[in-house]
PyMOL Python script that loads the backbone (N, CA, C, O; Angstrom):
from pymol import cmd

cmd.read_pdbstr("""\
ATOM      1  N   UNK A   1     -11.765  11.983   7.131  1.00  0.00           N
ATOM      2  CA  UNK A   1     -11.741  10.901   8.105  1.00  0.00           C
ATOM      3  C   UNK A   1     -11.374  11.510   9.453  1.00  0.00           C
ATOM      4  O   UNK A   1     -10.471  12.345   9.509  1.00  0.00           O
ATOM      5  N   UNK A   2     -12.129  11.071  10.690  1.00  0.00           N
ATOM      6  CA  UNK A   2     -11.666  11.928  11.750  1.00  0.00           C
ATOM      7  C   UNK A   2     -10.587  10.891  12.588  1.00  0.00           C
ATOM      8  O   UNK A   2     -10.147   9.752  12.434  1.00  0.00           O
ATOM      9  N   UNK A   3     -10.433  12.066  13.619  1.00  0.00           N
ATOM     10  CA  UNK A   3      -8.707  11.418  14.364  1.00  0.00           C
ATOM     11  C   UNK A   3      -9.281  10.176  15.123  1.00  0.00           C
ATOM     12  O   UNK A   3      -8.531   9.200  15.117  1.00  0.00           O
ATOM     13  N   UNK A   4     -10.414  10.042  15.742  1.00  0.00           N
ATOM     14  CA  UNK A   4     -10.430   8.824  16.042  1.00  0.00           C
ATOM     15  C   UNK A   4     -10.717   7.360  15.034  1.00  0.00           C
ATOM     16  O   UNK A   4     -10.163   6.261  15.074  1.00  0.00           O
ATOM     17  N   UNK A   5     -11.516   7.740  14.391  1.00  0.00           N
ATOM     18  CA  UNK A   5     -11.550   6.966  13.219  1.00  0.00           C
ATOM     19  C   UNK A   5     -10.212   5.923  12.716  1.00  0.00           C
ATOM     20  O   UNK A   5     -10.137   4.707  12.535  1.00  0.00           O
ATOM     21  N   UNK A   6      -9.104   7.195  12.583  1.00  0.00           N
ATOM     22  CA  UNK A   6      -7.939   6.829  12.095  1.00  0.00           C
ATOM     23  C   UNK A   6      -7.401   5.985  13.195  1.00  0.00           C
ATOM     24  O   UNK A   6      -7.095   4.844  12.848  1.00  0.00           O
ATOM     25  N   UNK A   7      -7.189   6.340  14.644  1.00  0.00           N
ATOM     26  CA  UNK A   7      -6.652   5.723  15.450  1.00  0.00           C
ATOM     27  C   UNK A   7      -7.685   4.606  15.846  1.00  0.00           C
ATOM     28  O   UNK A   7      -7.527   4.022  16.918  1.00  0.00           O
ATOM     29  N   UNK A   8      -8.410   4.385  15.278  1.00  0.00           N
ATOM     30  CA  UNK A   8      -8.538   2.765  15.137  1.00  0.00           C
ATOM     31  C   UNK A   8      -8.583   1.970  14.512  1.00  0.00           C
ATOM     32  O   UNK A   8      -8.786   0.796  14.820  1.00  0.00           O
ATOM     33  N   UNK A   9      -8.341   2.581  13.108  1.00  0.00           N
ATOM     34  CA  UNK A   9      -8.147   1.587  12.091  1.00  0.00           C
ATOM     35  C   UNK A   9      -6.487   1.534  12.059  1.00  0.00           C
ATOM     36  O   UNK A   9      -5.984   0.804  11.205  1.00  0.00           O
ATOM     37  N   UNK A  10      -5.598   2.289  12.969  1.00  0.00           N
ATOM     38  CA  UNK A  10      -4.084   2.003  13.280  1.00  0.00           C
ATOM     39  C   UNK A  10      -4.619   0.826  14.250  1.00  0.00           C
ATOM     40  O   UNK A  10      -4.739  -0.319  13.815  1.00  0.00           O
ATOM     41  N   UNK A  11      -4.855   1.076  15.245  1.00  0.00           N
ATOM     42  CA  UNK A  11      -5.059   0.011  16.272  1.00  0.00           C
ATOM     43  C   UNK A  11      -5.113  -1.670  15.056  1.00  0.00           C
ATOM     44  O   UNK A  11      -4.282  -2.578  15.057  1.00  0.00           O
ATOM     45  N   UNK A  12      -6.489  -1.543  14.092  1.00  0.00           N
ATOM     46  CA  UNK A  12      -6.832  -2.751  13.627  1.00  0.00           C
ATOM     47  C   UNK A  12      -5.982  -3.503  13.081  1.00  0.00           C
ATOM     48  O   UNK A  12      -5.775  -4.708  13.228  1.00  0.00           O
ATOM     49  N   UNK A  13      -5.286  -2.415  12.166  1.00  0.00           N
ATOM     50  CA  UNK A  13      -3.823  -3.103  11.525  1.00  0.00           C
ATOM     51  C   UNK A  13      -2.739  -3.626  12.320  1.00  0.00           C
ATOM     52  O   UNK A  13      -2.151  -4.583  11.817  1.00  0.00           O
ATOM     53  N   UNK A  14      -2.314  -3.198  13.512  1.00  0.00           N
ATOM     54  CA  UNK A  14      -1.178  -3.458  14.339  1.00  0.00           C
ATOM     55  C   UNK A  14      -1.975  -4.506  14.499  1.00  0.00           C
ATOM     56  O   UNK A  14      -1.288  -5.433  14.071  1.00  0.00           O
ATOM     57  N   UNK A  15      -3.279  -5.072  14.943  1.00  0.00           N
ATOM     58  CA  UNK A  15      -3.897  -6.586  15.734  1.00  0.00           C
ATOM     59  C   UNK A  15      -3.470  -7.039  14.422  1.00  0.00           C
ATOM     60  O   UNK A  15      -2.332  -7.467  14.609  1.00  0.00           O
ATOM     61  N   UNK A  16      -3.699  -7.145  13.472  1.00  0.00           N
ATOM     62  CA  UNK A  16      -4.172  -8.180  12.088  1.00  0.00           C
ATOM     63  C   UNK A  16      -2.149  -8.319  11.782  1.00  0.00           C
ATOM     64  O   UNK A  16      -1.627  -9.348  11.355  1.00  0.00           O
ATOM     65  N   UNK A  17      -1.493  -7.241  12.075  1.00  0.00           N
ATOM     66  CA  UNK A  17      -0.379  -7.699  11.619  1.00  0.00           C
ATOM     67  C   UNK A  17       0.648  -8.598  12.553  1.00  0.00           C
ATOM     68  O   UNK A  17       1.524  -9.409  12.251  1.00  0.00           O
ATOM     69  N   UNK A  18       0.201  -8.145  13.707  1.00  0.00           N
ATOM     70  CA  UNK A  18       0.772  -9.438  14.922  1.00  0.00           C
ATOM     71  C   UNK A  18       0.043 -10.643  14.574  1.00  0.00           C
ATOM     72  O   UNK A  18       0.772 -11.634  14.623  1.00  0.00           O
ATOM     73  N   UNK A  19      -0.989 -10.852  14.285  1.00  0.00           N
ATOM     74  CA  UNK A  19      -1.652 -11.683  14.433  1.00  0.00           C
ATOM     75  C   UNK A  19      -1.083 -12.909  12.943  1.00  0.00           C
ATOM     76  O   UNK A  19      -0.654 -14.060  12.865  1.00  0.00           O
ATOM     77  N   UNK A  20      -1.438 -11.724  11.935  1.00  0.00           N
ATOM     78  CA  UNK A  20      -0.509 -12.391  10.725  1.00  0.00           C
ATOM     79  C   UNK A  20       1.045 -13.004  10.618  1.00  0.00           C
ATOM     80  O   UNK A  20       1.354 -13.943   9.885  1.00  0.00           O
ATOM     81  N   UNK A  21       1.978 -12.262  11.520  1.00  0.00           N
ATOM     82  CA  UNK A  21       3.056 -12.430  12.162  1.00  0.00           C
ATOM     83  C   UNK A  21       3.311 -14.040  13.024  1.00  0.00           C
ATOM     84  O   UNK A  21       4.272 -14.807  12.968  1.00  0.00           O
ATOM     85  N   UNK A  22       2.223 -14.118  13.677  1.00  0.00           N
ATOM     86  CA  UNK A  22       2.208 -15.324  14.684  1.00  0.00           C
ATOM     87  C   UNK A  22       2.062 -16.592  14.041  1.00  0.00           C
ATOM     88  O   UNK A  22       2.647 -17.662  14.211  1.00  0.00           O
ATOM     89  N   UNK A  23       0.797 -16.096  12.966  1.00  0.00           N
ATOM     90  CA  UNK A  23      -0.216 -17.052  12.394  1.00  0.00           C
ATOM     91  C   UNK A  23       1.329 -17.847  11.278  1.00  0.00           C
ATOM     92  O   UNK A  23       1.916 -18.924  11.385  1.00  0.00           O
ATOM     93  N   UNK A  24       1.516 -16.572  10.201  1.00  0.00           N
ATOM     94  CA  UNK A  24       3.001 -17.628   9.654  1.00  0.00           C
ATOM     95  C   UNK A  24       3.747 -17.929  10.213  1.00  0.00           C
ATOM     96  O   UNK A  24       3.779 -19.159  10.169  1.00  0.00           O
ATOM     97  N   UNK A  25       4.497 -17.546  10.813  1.00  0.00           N
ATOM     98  CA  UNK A  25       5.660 -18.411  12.045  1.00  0.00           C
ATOM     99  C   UNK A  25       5.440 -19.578  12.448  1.00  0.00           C
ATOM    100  O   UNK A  25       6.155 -20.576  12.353  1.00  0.00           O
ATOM    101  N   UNK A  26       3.877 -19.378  13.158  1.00  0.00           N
ATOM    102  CA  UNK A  26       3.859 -20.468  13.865  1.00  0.00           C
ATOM    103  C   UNK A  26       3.478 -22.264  12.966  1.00  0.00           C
ATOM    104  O   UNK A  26       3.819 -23.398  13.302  1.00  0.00           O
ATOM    105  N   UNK A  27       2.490 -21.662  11.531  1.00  0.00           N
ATOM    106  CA  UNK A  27       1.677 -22.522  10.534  1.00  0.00           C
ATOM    107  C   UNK A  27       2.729 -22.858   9.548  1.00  0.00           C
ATOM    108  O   UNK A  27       2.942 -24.024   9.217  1.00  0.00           O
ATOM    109  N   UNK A  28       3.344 -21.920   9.109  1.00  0.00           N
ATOM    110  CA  UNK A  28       4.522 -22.800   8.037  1.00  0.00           C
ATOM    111  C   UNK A  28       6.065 -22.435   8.655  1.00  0.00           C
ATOM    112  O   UNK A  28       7.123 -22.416   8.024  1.00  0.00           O
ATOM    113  N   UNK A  29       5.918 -22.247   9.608  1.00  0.00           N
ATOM    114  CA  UNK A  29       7.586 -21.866  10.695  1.00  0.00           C
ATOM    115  C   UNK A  29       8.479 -21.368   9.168  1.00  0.00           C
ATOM    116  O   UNK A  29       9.235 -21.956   8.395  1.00  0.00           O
ATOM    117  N   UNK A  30       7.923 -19.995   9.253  1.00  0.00           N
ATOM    118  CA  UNK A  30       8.995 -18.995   8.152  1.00  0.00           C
ATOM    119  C   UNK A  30       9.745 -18.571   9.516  1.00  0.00           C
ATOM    120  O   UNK A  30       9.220 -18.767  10.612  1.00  0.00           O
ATOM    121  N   UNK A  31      10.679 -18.132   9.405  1.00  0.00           N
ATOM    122  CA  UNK A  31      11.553 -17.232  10.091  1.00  0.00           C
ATOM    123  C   UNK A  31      10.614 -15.442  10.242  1.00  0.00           C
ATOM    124  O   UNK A  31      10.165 -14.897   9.233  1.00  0.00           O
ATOM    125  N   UNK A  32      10.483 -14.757  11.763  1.00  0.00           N
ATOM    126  CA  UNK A  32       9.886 -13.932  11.457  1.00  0.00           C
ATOM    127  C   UNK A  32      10.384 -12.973  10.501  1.00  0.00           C
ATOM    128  O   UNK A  32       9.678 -12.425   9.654  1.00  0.00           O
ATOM    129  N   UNK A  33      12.020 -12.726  10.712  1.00  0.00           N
ATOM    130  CA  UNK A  33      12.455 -11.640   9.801  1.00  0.00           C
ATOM    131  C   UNK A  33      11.822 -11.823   8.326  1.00  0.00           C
ATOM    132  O   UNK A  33      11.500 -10.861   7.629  1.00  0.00           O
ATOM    133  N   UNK A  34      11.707 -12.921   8.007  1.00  0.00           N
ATOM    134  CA  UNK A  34      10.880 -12.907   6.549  1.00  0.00           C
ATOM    135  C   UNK A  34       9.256 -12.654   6.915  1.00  0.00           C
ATOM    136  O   UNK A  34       8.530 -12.075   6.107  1.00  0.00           O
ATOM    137  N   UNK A  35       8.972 -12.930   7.645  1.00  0.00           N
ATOM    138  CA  UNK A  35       7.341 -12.469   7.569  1.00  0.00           C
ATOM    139  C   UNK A  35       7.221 -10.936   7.832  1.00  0.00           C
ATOM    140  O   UNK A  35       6.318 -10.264   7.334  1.00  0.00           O
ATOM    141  N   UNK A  36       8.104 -10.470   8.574  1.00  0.00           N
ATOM    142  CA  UNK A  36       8.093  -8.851   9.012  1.00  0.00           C
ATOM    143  C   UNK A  36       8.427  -8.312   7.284  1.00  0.00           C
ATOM    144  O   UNK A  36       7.564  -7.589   6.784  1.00  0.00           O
ATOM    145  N   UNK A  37       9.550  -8.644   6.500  1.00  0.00           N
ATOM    146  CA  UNK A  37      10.041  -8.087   5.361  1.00  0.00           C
ATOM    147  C   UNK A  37       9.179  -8.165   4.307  1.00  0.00           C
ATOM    148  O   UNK A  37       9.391  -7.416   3.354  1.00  0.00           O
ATOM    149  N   UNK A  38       7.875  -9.216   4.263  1.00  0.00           N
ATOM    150  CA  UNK A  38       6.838  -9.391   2.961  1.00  0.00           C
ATOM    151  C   UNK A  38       5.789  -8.851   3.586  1.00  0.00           C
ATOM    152  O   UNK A  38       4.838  -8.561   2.860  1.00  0.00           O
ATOM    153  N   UNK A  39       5.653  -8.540   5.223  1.00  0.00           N
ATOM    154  CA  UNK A  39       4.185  -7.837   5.912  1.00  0.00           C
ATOM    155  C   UNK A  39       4.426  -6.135   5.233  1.00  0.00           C
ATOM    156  O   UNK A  39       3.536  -5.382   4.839  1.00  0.00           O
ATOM    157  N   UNK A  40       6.162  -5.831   5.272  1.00  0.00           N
ATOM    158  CA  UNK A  40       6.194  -4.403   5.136  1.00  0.00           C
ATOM    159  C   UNK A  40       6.017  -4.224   3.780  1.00  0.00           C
ATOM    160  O   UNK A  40       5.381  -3.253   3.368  1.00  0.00           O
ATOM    161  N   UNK A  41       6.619  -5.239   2.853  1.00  0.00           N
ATOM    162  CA  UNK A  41       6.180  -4.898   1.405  1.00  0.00           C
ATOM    163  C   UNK A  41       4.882  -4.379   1.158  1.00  0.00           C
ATOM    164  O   UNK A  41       4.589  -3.313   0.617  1.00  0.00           O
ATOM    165  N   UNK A  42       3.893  -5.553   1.773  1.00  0.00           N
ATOM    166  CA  UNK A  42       3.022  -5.711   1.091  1.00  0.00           C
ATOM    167  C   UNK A  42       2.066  -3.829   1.592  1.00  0.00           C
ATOM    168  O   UNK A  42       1.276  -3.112   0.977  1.00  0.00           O
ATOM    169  N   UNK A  43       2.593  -3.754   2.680  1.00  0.00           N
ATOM    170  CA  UNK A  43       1.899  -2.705   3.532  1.00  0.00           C
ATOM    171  C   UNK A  43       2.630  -1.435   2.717  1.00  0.00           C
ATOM    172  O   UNK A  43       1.979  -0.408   2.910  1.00  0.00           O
ATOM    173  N   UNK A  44       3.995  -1.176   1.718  1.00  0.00           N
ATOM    174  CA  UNK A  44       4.446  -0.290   1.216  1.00  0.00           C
ATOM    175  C   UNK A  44       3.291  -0.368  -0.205  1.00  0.00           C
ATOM    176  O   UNK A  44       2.510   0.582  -0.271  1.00  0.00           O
ATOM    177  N   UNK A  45       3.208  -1.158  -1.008  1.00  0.00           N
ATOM    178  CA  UNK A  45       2.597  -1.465  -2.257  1.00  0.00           C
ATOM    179  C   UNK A  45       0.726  -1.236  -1.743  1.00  0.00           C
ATOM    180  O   UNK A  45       0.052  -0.526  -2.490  1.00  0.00           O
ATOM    181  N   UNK A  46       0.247  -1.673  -0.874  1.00  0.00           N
ATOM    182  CA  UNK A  46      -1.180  -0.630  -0.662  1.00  0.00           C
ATOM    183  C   UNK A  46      -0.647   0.320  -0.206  1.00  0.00           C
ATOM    184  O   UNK A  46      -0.941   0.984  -1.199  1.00  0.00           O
ATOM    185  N   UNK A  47       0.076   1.274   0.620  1.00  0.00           N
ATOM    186  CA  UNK A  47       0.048   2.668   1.136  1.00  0.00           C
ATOM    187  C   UNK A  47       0.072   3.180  -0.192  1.00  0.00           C
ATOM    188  O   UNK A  47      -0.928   3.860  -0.422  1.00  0.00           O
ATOM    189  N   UNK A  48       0.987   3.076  -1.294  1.00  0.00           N
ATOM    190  CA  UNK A  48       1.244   3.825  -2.718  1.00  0.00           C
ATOM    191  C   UNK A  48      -0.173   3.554  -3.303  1.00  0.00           C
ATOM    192  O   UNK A  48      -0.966   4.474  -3.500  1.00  0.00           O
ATOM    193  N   UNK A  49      -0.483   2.124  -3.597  1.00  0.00           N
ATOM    194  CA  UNK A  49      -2.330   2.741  -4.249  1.00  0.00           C
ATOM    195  C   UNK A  49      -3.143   2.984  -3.460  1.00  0.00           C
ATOM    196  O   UNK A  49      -4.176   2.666  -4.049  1.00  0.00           O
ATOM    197  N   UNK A  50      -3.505   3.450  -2.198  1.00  0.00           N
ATOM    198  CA  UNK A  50      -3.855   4.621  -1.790  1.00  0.00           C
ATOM    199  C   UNK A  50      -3.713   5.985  -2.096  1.00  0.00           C
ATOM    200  O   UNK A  50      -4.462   6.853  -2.543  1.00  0.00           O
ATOM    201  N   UNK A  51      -2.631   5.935  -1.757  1.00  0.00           N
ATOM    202  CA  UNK A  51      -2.208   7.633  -2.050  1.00  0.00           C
ATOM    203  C   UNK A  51      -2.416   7.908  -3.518  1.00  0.00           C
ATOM    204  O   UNK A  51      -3.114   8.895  -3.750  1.00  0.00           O
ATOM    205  N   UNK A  52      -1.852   7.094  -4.787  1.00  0.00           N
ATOM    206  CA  UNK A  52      -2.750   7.193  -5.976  1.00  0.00           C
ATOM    207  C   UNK A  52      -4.392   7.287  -5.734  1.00  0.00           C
ATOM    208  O   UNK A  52      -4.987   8.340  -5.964  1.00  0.00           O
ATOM    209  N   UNK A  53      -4.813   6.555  -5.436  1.00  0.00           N
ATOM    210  CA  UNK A  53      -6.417   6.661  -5.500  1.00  0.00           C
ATOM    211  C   UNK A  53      -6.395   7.885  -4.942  1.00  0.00           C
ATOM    212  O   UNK A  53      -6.937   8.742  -5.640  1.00  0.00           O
ATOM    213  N   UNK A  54      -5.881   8.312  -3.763  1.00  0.00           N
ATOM    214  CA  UNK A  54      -6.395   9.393  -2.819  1.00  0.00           C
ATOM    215  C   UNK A  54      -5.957  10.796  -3.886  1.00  0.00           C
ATOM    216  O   UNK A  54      -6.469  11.893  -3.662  1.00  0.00           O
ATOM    217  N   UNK A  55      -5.297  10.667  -4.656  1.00  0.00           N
ATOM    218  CA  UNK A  55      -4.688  11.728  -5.345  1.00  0.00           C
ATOM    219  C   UNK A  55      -5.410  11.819  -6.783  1.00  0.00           C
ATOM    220  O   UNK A  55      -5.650  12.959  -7.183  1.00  0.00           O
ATOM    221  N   UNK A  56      -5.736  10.864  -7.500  1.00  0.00           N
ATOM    222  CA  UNK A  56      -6.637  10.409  -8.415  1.00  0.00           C
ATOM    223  C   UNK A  56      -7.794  11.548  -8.437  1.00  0.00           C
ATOM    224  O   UNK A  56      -8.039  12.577  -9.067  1.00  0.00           O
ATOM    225  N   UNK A  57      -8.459  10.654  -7.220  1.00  0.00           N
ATOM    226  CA  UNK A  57      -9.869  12.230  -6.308  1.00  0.00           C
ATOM    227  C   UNK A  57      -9.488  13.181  -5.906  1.00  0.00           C
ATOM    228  O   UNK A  57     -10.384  13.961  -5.585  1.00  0.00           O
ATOM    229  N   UNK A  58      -8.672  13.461  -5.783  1.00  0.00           N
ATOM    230  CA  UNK A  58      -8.233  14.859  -5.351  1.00  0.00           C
ATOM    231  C   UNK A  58      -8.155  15.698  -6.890  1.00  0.00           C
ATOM    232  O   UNK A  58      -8.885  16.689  -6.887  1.00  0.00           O
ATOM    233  N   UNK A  59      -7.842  15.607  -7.430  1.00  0.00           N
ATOM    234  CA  UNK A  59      -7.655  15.937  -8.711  1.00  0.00           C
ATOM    235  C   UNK A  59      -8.581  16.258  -9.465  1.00  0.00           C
ATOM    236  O   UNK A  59      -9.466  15.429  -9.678  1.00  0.00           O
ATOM    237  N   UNK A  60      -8.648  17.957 -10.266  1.00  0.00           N
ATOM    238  CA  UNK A  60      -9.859  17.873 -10.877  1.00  0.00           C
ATOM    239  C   UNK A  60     -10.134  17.161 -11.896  1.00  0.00           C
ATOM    240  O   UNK A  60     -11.287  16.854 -12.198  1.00  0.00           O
ATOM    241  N   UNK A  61      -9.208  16.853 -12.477  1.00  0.00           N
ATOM    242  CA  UNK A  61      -9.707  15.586 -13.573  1.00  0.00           C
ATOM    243  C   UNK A  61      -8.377  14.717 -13.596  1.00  0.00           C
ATOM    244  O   UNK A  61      -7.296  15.012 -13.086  1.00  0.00           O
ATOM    245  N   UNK A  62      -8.692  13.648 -14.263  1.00  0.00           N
ATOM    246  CA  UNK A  62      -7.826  12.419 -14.152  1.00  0.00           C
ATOM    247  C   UNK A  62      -6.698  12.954 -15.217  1.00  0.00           C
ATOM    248  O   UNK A  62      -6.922  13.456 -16.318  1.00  0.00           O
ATOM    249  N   UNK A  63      -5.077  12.649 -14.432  1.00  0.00           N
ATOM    250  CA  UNK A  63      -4.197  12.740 -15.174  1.00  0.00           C
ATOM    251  C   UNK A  63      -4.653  12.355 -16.683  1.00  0.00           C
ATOM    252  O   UNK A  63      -5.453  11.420 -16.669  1.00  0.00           O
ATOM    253  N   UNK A  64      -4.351  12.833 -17.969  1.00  0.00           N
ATOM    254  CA  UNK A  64      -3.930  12.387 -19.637  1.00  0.00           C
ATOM    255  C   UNK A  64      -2.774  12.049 -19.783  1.00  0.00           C
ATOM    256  O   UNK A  64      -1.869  12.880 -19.699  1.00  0.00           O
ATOM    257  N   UNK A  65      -2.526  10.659 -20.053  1.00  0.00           N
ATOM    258  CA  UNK A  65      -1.820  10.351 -20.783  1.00  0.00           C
ATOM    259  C   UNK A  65      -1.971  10.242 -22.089  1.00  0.00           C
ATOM    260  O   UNK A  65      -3.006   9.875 -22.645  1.00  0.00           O
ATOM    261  N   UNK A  66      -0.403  10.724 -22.906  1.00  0.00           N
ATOM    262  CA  UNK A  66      -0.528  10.972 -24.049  1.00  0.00           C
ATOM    263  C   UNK A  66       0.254   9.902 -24.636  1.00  0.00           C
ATOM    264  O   UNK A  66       1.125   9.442 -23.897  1.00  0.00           O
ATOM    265  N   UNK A  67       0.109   9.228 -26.190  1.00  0.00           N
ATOM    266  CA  UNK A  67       0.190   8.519 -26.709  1.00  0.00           C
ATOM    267  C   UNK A  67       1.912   8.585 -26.943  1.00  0.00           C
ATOM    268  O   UNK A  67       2.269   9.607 -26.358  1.00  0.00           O
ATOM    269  N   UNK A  68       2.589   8.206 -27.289  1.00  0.00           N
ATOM    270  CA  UNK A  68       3.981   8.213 -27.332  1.00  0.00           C
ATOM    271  C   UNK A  68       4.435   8.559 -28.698  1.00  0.00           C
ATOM    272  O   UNK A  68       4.035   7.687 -29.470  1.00  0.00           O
ATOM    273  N   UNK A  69       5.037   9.380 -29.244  1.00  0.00           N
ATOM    274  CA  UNK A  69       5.312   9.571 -30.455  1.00  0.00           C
ATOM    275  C   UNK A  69       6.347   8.850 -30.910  1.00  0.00           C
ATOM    276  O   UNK A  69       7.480   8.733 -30.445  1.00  0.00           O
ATOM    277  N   UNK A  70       5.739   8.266 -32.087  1.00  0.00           N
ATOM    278  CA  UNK A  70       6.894   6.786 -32.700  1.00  0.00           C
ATOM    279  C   UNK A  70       7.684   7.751 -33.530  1.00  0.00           C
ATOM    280  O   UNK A  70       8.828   7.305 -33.620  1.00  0.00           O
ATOM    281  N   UNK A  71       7.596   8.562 -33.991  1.00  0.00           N
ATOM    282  CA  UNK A  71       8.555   8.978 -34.973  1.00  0.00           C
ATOM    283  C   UNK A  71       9.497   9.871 -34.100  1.00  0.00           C
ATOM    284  O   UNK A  71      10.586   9.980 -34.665  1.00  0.00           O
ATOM    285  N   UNK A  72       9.455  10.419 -33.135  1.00  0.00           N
ATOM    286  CA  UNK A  72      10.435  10.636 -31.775  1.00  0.00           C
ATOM    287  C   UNK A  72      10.188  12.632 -32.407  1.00  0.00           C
ATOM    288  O   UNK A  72       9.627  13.264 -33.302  1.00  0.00           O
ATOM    289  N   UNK A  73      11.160  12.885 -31.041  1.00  0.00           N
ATOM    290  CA  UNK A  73      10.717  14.811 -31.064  1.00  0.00           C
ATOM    291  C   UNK A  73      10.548  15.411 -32.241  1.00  0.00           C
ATOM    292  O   UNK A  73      10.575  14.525 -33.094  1.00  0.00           O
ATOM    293  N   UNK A  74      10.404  16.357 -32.686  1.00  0.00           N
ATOM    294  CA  UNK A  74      10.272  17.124 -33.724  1.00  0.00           C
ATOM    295  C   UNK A  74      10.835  18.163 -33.895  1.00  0.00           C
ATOM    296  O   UNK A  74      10.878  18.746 -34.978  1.00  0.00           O
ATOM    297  N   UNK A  75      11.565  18.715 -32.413  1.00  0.00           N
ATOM    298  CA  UNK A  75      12.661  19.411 -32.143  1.00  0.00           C
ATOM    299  C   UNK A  75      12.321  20.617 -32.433  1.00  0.00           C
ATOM    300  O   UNK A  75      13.127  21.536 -32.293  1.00  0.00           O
TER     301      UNK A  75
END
""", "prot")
cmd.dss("prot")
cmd.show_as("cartoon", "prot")
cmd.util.cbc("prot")
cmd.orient("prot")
């Protein structure tokens, strides 16, 4: 992805998150500190499946998970 690319899809998010910001405040009058605290959640919980996906492809093959052994170590 190139540097401008990126610096405008920063730009897009800062519009959409003021905008989201205004839009609840003003439509169901939350308090902003709560709209800022569920905008950052929600913006922490996609950055992480990103970076999974982005790491996913990066990867020559997809992590294995292995089945869990019920009868426990074998020591």
């Amino acid at each position: 992805m190139g540097f401008r690319h990126e610096e405008s899809l920063i730009r897009e998010l800062e519009f959409l998150r003021k905008a989201s910001t205004r839009f609840l405040t003003q439509r169901y009058g939350l308090p902003r500190y709560i709209v800022e605290y569920r905008l950052n959640k929600a913006q922490l919980l996609f950055n992480l499946l990103r970076d999974y996906a982005r790491w996913l492809r990066s990867s020559d093959e997809c992590p294995q998970l292995s089945p869990r052994n019920e009868e426990g170590s074998t020591g």
